[in-house]
C-alpha positions in Angstrom: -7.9 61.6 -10.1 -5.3 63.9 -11.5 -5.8 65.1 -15.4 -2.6 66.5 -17.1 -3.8 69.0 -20.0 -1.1 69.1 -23.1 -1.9 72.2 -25.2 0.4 71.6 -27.7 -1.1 67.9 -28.6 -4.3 69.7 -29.4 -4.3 72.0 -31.8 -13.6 56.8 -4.8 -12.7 55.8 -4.4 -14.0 53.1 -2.1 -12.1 50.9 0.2 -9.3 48.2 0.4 -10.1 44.6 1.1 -8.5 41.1 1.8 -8.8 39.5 -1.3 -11.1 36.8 -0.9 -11.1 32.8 -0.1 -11.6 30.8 -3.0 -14.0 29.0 -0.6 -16.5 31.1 -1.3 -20.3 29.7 -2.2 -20.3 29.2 -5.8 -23.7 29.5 -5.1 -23.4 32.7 -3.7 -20.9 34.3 -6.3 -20.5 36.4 -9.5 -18.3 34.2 -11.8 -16.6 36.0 -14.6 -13.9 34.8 -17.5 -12.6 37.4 -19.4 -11.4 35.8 -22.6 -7.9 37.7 -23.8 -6.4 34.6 -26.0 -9.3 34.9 -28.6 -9.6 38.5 -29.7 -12.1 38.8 -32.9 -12.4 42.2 -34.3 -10.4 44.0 -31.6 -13.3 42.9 -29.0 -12.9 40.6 -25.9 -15.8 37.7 -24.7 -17.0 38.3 -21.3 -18.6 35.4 -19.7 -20.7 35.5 -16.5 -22.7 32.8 -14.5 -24.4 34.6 -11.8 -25.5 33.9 -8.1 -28.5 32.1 -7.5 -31.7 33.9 -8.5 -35.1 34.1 -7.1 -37.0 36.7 -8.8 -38.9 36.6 -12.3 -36.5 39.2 -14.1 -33.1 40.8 -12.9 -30.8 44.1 -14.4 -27.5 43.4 -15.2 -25.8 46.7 -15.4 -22.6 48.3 -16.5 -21.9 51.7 -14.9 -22.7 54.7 -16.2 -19.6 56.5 -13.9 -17.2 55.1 -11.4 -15.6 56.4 -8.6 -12.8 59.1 -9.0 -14.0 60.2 -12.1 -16.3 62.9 -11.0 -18.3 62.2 -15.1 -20.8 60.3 -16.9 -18.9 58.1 -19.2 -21.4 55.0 -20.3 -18.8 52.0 -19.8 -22.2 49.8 -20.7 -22.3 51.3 -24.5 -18.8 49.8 -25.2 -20.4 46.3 -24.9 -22.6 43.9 -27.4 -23.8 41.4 -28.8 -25.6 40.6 -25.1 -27.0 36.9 -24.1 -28.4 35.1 -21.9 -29.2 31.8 -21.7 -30.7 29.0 -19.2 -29.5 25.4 -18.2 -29.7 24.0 -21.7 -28.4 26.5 -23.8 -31.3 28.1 -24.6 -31.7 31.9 -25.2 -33.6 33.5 -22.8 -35.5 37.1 -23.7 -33.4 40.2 -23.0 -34.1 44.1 -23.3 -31.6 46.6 -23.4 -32.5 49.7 -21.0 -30.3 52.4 -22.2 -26.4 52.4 -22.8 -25.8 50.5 -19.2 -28.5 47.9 -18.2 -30.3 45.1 -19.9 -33.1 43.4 -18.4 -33.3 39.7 -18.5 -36.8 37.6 -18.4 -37.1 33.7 -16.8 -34.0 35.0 -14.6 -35.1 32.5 -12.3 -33.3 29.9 -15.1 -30.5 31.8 -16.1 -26.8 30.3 -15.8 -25.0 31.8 -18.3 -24.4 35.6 -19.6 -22.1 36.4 -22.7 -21.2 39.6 -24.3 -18.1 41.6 -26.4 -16.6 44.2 -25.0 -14.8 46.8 -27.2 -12.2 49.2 -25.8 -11.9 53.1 -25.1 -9.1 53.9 -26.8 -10.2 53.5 -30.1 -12.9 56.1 -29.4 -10.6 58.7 -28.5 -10.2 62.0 -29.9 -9.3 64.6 -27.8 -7.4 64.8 -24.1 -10.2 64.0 -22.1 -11.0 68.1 -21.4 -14.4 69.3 -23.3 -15.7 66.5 -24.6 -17.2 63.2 -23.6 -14.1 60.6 -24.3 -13.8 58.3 -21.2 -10.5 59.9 -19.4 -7.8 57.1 -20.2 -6.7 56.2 -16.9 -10.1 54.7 -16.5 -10.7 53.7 -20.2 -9.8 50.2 -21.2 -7.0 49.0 -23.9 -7.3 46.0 -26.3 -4.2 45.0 -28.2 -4.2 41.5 -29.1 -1.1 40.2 -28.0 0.6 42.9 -26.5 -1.6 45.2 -24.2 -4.6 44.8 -21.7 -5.8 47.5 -19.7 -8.8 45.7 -17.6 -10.0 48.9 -15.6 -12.6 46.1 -14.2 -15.7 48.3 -14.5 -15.1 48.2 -18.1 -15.7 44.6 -18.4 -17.9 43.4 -15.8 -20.9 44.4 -14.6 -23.5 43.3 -11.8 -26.5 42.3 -10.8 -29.0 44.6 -9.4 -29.4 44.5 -5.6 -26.4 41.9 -5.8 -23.4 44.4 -5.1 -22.2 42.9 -2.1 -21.8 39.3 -2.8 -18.6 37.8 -4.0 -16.9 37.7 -7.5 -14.3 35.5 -8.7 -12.6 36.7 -11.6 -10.7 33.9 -14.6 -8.8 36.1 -16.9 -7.3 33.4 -19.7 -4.5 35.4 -21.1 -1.3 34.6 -23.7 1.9 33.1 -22.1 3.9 36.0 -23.3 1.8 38.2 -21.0 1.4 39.4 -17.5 -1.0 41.1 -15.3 -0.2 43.8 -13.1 -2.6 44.0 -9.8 -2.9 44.6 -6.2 -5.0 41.4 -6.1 -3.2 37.8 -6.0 -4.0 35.3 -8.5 -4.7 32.2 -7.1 -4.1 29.8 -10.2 -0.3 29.2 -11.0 -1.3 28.4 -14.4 1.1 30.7 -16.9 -2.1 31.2 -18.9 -5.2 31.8 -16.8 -5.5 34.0 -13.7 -7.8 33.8 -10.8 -9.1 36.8 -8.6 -11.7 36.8 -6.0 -12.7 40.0 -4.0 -15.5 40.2 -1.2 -17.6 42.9 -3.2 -18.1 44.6 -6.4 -16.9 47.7 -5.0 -13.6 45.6 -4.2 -12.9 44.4 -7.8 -13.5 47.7 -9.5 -10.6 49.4 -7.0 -8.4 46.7 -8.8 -7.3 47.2 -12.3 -5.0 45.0 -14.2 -2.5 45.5 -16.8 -1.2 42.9 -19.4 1.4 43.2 -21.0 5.1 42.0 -21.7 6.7 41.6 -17.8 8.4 45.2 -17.3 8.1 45.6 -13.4 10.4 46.5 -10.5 9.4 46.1 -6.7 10.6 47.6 -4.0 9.6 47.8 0.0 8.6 51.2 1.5 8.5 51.5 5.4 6.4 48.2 5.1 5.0 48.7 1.5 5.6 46.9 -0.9 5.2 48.8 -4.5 5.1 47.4 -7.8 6.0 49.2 -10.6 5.0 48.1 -13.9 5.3 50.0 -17.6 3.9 49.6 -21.1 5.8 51.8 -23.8 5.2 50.1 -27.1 8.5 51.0 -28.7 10.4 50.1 -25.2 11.5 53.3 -24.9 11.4 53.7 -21.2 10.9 50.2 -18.6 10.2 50.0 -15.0 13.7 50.6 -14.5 14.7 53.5 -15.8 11.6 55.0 -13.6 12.5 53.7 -10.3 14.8 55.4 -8.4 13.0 58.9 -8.5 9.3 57.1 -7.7 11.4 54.9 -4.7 12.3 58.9 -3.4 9.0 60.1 -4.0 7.1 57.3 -2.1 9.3 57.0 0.4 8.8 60.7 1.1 5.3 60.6 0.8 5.5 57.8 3.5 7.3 59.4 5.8 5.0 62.5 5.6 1.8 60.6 6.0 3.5 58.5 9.4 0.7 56.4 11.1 -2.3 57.3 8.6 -1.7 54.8 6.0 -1.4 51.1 6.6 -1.4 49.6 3.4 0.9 46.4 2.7 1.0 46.8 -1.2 0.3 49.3 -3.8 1.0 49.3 -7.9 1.6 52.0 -10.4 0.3 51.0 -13.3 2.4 53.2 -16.3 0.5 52.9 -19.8 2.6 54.7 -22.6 0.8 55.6 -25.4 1.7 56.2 -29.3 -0.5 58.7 -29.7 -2.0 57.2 -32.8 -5.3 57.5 -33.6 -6.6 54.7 -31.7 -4.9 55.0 -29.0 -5.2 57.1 -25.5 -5.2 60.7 -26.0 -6.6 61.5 -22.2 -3.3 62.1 -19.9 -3.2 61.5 -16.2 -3.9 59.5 -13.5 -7.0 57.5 -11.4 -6.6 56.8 -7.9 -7.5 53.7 -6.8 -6.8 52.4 -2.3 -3.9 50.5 -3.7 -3.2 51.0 -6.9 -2.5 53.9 -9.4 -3.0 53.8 -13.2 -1.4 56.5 -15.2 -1.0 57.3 -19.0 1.1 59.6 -20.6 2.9 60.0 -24.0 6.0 57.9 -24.8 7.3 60.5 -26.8 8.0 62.5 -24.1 11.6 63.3 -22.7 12.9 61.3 -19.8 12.6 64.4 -17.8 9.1 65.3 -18.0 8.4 61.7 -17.8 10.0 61.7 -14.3 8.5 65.1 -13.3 4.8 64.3 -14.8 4.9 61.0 -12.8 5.9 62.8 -9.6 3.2 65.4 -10.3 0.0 62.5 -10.8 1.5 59.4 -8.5 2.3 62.0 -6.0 -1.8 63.2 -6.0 -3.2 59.5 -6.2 -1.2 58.5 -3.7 -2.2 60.9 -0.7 -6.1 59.8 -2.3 -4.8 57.1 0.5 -6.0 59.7 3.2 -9.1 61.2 1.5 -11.6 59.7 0.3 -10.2 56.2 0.5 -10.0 56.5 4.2 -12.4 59.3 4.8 -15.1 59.8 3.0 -18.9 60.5 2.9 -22.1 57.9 2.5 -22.1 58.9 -1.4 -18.9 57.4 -1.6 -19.6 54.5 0.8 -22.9 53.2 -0.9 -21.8 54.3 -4.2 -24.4 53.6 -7.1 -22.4 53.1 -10.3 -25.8 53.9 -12.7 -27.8 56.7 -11.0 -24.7 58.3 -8.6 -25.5 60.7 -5.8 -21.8 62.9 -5.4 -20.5 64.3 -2.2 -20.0 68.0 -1.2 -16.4 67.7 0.0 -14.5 67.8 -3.2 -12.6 70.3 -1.3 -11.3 67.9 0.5 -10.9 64.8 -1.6 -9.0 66.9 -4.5 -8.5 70.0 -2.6 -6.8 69.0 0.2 -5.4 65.8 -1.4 -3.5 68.2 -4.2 -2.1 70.3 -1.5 -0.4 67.5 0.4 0.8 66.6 -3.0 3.0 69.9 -2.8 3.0 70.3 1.1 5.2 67.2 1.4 7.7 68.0 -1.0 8.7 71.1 1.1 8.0 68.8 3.7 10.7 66.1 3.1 13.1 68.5 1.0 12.3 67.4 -2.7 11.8 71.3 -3.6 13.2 74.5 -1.9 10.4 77.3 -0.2 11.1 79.3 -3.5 9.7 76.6 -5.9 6.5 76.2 -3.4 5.6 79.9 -3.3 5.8 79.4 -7.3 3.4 76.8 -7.0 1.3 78.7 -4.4 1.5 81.7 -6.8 0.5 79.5 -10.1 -2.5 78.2 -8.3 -4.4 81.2 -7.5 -3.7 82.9 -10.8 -4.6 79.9 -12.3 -8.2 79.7 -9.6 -8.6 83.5 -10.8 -9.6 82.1 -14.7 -12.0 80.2 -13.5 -15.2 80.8 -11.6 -14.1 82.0 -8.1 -17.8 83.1 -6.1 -19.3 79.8 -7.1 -20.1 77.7 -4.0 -17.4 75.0 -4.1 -20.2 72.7 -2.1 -22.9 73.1 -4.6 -19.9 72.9 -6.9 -19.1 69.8 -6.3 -22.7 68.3 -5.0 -23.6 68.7 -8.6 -20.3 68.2 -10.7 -21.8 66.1 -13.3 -24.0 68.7 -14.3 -23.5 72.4 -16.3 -22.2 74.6 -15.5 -20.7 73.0 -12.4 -19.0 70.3 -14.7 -16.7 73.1 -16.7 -15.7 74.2 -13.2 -14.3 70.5 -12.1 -10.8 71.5 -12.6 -11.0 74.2 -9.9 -10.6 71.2 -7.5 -6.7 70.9 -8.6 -6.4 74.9 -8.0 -8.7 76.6 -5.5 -9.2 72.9 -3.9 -5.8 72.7 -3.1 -5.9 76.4 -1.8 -8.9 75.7 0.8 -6.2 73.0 2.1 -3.5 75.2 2.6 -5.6 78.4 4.2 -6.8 75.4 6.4 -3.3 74.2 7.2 -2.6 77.9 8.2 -5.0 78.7 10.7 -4.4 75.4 11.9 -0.9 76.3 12.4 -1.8 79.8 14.1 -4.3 78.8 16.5 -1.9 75.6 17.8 1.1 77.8 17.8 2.5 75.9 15.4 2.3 72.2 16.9 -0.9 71.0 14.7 -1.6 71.4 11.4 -3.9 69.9 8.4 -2.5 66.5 8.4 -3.1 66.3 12.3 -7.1 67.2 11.5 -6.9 64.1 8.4 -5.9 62.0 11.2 -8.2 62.5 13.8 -11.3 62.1 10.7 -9.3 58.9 9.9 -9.8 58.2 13.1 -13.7 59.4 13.7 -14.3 57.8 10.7 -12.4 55.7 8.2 -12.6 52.8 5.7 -16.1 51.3 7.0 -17.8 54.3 8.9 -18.5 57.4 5.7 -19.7 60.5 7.5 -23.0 62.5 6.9 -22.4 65.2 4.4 -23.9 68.0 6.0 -22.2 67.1 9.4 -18.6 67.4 8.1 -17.9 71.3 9.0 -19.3 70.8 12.4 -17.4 67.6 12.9 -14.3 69.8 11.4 -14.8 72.5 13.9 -14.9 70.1 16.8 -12.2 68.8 15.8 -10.3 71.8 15.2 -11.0 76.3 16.2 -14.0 78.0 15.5 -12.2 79.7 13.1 -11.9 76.5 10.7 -15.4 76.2 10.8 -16.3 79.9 9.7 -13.5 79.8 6.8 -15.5 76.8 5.7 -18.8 78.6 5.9 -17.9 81.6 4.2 -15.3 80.5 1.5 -16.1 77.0 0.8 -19.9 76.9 1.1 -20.4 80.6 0.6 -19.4 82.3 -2.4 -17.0 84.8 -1.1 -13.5 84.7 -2.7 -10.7 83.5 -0.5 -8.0 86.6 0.0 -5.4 84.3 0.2 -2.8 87.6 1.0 -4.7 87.4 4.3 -3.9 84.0 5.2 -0.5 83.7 3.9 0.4 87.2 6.1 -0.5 84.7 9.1 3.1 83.0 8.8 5.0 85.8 7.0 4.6 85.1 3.5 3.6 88.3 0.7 3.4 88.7 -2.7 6.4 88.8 -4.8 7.6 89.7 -8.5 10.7 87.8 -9.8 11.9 87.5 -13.7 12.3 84.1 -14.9 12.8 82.4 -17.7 9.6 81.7 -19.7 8.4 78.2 -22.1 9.5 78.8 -25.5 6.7 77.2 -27.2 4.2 78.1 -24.5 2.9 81.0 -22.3 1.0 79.7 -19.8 -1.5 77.6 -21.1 -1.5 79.8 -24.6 0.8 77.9 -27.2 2.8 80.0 -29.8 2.1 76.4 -32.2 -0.4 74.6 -33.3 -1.1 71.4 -35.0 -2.4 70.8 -38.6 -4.6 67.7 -38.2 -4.6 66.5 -41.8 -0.7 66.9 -42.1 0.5 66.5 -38.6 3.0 69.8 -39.1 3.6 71.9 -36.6 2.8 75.4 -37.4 3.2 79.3 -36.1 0.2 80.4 -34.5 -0.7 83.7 -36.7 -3.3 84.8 -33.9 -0.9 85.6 -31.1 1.7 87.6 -30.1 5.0 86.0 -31.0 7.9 85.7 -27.6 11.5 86.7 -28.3 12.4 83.6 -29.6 10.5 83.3 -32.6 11.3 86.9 -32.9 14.8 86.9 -32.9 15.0 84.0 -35.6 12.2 86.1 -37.2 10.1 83.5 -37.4 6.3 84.6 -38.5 2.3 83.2 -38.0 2.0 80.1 -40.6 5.7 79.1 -41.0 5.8 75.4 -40.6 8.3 74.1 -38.9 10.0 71.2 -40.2 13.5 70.1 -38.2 15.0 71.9 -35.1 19.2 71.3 -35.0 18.1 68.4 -37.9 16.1 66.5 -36.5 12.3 66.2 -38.1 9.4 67.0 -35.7 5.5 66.4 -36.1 3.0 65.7 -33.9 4.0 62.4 -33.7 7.4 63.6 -31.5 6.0 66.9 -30.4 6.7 66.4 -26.9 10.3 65.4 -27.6 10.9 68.8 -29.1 9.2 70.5 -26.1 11.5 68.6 -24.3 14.4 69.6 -26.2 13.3 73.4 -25.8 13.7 73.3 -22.4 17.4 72.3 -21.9 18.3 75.5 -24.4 20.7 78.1 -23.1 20.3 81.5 -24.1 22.8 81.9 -26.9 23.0 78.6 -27.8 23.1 77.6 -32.0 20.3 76.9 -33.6 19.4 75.8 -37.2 15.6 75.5 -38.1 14.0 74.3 -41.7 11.0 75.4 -41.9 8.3 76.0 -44.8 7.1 79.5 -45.5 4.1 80.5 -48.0 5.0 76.3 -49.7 8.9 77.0 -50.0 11.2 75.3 -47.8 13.9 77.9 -46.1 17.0 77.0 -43.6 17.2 79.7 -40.9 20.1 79.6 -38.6 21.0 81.7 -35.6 20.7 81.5 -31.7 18.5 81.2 -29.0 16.8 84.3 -27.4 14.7 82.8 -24.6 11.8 84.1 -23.3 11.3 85.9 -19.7 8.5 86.7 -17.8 7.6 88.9 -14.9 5.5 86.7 -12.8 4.1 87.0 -9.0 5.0 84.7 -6.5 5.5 84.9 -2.6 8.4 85.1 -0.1 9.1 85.0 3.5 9.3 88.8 4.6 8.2 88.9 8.4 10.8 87.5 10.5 8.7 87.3 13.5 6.7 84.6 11.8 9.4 82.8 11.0 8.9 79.8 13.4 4.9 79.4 12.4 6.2 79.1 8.9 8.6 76.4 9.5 6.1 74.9 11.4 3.8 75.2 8.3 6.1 73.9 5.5 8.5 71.9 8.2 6.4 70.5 10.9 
């Protein structure tokens, strides 16, 4: 999972699978038809007729979290209106057990199951960060007649003790729209799909997106990715995305070499409108073959392209770890009472480093722009909580205060992976490094054999120096900060100063403006120090800025004018209107941008030279 936090807007990961034969037992099989023709109320039918059943009551349960999301989100509490019934129609007695389960009595007659399933979306309110709205790329979309998002584990369930039997899936959909999956309909009816998987596990790794057709395909060293977009004003399509994700993937491939055998993978690409009811939670979920994304239409091409590197670039590599290696929690996931793994090091960590690793890697970005990186992450690992054991960290990640430390994975995650890289790198003189030790696990272990836990270091070790093994043991289990000086010394890198040209609207993750929520203006923060460039137009806390070079902004097209901000030259003519104390002004001048002294690193030791292109090379 990769989260993307907008300030400005505010004011598992199992395993791939052959789809199944249709020739499955019907007997032995979960059938589901998810009903999108006949939307009432902004709900969708669900309709199950389960496996045969020999016991006197059975659980049918939706999950409380799935894998990926490292939270509790309740996907059971967005359903109603539950029945069951027997042979003849008749209602049989159910209980509801909390947001996720409901107990059904006579289960020995039941054939049918019905509920209504209501969407995420609507529920909304914030970006997914500090508060309990399910993150979007695993929240669900209803839009009668337009858009679908079917993250399965929103709309179907299972039965307890039942998890590993088959499902086949009937989706009965409009004409007009499509669904984009990893898994192959078997019906060539323009109006109903069919999907059957071996497992529960299996369908919930495959979400679906309807929607108008807007794809592209394309064939990657043997991979065939699928492409496909929702923007509700058709502002961007598949299109005008594909040439810089056909680079990226075919980079990423190239780094990865022999680890990854998959035939096909999907980026789903859901726009939002940033209305009210619609997804406010910006990111990505990583699924073995597919990715689903959402992000703001309103943003500019640009940072479109560059956000969609940033998040398909992470769920991508989630290929390698834990798709491919990963540990019993993860294997035997339960989806209501979940037990989580130690190694989010590793599944984040590491996954977030080759994220940036391969970018040097394949030439996408020069050393200068990684040492930025690099840099970025441990100031940004210094905010948050740096002696807490990133083990019992992430053993207990649902729970305070471990929870508000999650998004240390992204930071000091992704710094374990490249202080691992390095000694690596040192100890092999340069001829082995991180992606060598993913290999070997992927080998050790892999899609059908999860490893112990508590055996994963010593395995590591094996596998690797002594040294790994007590970096590990102090800084990832222990609670001893990581001088990261120390390591990056080991291939000739130090610490840096350079001047660069700063955000206008935004320093670091402080913003200069906020948002009213009852008007939607965009307003001067009064509470912070003001940068040069609201200086120089002597601009002042509680203006209200109207139109930029005339053209009105709100929150409706704030990312637009973020956008905008960033292709301004110093010097460059500017007219604002803005409203000061309830009075409209025009002010008119140029731009003064922002810089800031920041630390990064550089190469300073030639003598290390060839261990650092082995680093960022080999």
């Amino acid at each position: 999972m990769k989260k993307i936090l907008y300030t400005l807007a505010l004011a598992v990961t199992l395993w791939s699978c052959k789809t199944g034969s249709s020739s499955v037992s019907e007997k032995n099989v979960v059938d589901v038809n998810i009903n999108l023709v006949d939307v009432k109320d902004d709900k969708v039918l669900v309709t199950v007729t389960p496996p045969t059943i020999k016991t006197d009551e059975i659980i049918y349960s939706i999950p409380k979290t799935v894998p990926g999301t490292y939270s509790t989100d309740n996907y059971g509490k967005y359903s109603e209106d539950f029945k069951a019934f027997d042979a003849k129609g008749n209602a049989l007695t159910v209980t509801r057990l909390g947001d996720n389960s409901w107990s059904i009595a006579n289960a020995k007659t039941l054939k049918k199951i019905t509920y209504l399933v209501n969407d995420t979306f609507d529920t909304e309110k914030g970006t997914g960060f500090g508060n309990d709205d399910v993150f979007s790329p695993a929240g669900t979309n209803i839009k009668a007649g337009e858009n679908f998002l079917v993250n399965t584990h929103g709309f179907v369930g299972y039965f307890k003790d039942k998890l590993e039997i088959p499902y086949k899936v009937t989706i009965t959909h409009p004409e007009t729209l499509w669904g984009a999956t990893s898994m192959t309909d078997e019906d060539a009816s323009k109006t109903s799909d069919v999907f059957t998987t071996t497992r529960y596990a299996v369908l919930v790794e495959n979400p679906i997106m309807y929607s108008k057709p807007d794809y592209t395909t394309f064939n990657v060293n043997g991979m065939d990715i699928l492409i496909a977009v929702y923007s509700p004003t058709g502002k961007f399509t598949a299109e005008s995305i594909t040439p810089e994700m056909k680079t990226m993937m075919t980079a990423q491939k190239n780094f990865l070499g022999k680890v990854n055998a998959n035939k096909k993978y999907t980026v789903l690409l859901y726009l939002s409108s940033m209305a009210k009811d619609d997804a406010h939670g910006f990111g990505a979920l990583e699924h073995p073959t597919a990715t689903t994304v959402v992000l703001p239409e309103s943003m500019p091409k640009e940072r479109l392209v560059e956000s969609m590197k940033d998040v398909v670039s992470h769920e991508f590599f989630h290929i390698v770890t834990p798709l491919t290696v990963h540990s019993k929690e993860i294997q035997y996931f339960d989806y209501n009472d979940p037990k989580m793994s130690e190694h989010l090091w590793m599944y984040e960590g590491v996954t977030e480093y080759f994220a940036n690793l391969f970018q040097i890697n394949q030439g996408l970005i020069d050393e200068a722009e990684f040492y930025t990186r690099i840099a970025d992450k441990i100031e940004q690992a210094k905010k948050l909580d740096d002696t807490m054991s990133f083990t019992k960290m992430s053993a207990n990640v649902l729970e305070q205060p471990y929870k508000d430390q999650y998004l240390n994975v992204y930071q000091k995650g992704a710094l374990i992976g490249m202080c691992i890289d390095i000694i690596i790198r040192e100890k092999s003189n340069g001829e082995r490094g991180i992606l060598d030790l993913m290999h070997k696990l992927s080998t050790e272990y892999g899609v059908e054999k999860p490893f112990n836990d508590n055996e994963l270091f010593a395995k590591i070790t094996q596998l690797t120096y002594p040294e790994v093994g007590d970096f590990l043991n102090k800084y990832v289990a222990g609670t001893t900060p990581i001088p990261y000086d120390f390591y990056l010394a080991k291939v000739g890198v130090t610490k840096a100063t350079e001047k660069k040209t700063g955000a206008v609207f935004l320093k670091g993750q402080t913003p200069y403006i906020k948002i009213d929520k009852q008007t939607k203006e965009i307003a001067v923060r009064p509470d912070v120090e003001l940068n040069d460039f609201f200086k120089n137009l002597n601009l002042k806390g509680g203006d209200i800025i109207l139109a930029v070079n005339n053209k009105a902004y709100s929150l409706e097209n704030i990312y637009e004018l973020i956008g905008a901000s960033e292709s301004w030259k110093e010097n460059d003519p500017i007219t604002l209107k803005i409203k000061r104390d309830g009075k409209e002004e025009t002010i008119k001048g140029t731009v003064k941008l922002p810089f800031e002294e920041t630390e990064t690193f550089k190469a300073t030791d030639a003598s290390k030279e060839k261990l650092k292109n082995a680093w960022l090379k080999g």
